[in-house]
SETIDO-816302 format. One record per residue (C-alpha): residue number from 1; x, y, z; residue in one letter. Coordinates in steps of 0.5 Angstrom, whole numbers, plus 2048, in hexadecimal, padded with zeros to 3 digits. Layout:
// residues N
   resi    xx    yy    zz   resn
    NUM     X     Y     Z      a
...
This chain:
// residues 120
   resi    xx    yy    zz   resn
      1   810   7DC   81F      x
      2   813   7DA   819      x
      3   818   7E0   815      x
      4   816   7E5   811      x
      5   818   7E1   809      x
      6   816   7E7   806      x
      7   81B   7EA   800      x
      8   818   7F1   802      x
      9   818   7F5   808      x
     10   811   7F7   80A      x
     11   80F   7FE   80C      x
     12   80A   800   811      x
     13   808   807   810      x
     14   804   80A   815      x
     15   7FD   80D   813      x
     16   7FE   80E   80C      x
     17   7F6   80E   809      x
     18   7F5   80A   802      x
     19   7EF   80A   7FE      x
     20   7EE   803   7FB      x
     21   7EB   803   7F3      x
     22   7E9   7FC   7EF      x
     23   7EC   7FC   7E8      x
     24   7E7   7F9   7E5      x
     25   7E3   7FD   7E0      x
     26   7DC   7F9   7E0      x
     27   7DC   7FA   7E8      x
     28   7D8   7FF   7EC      x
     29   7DD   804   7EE      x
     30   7E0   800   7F4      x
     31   7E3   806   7F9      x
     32   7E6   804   7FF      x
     33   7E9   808   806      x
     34   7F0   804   809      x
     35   7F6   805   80C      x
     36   7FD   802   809      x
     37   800   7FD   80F      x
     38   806   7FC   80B      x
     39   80A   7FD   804      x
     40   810   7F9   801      x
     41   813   7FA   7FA      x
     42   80E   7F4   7F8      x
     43   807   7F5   7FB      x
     44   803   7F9   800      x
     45   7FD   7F7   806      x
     46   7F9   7FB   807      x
     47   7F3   7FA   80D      x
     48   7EC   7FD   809      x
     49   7E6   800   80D      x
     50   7E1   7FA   80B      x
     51   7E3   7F4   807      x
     52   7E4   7F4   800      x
     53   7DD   7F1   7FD      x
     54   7DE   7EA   7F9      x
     55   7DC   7EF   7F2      x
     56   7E2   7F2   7F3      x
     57   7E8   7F0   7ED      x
     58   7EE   7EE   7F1      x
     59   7F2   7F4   7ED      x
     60   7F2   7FB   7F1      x
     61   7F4   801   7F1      x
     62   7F7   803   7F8      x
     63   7F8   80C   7F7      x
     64   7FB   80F   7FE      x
     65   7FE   815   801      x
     66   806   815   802      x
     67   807   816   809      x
     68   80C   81B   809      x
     69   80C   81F   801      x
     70   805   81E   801      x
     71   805   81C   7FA      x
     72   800   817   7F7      x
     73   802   810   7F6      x
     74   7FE   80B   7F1      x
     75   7FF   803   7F2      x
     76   7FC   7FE   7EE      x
     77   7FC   7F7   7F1      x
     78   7F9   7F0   7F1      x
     79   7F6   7ED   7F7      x
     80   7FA   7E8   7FA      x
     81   7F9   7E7   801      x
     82   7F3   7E8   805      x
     83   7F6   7E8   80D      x
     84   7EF   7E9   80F      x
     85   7E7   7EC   80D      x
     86   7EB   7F3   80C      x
     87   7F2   7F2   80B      x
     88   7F5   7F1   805      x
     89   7FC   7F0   801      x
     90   7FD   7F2   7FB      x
     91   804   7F0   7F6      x
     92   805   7F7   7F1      x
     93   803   7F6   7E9      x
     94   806   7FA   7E4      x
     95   804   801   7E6      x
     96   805   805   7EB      x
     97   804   80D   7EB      x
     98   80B   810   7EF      x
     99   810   80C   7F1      x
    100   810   806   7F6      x
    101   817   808   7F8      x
    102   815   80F   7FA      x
    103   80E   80B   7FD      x
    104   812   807   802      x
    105   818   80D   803      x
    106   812   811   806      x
    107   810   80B   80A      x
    108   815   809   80D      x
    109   815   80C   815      x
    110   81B   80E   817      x
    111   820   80B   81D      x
    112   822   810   822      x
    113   828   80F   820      x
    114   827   810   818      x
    115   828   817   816      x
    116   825   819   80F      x
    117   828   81F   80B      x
    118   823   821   807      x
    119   824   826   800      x
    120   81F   82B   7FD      x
């Protein structure tokens, strides 16, 4: 097994539910159901309930419930990688809706030895 090069640590998030939307306008609305395997600061891979169909342009919109706040949170994104006929990494492009920061803040699964103080 050879070690992980990447520059940004990957989150695996458990159960958060995204819907994934093609971005190009002369395309029949596209609306895909998937789950958000891991988040970096980068990208993101997500496993979708069917394969993305050969139409389908390689920007999408990837929208998801934070885990914790509840806040909605839009990415848009590149194809880049295509693990198998239902996952698919995506690289971040100009616009995100939210922060990727408080994304991968709400992501990140606590150790039990991490201790999180939290403000209102």
């Amino acid at each position: 097994m050879t070690p992980d090069r990447r520059d940004h640590h990957r989150i695996k998030p458990k159960n958060i539910q995204a819907n994934v939307h093609s971005l190009h306008p002369s395309e029949a609305e596209t609306s895909l159901n998937g789950e958000i395997l891991d988040i970096s600061r980068t990208g993101i891979r997500i496993k979708l309930s069917k394969p993305l169909g050969k139409s389908v342009n390689h920007n999408l919109k990837i929208t998801m419930t934070l885990p914790e706040s509840g806040t909605p949170c839009i990415v848009h994104g590149t194809l880049k990688h295509q693990h198998s006929d239902t996952e698919y990494g995506l690289h971040y492009t100009d616009h995100v809706d939210g922060s990727v920061d408080d994304m991968l803040f709400e992501c990140v699964k606590l150790s039990d030895s991490t201790l999180l103080i939290k403000s209102l």
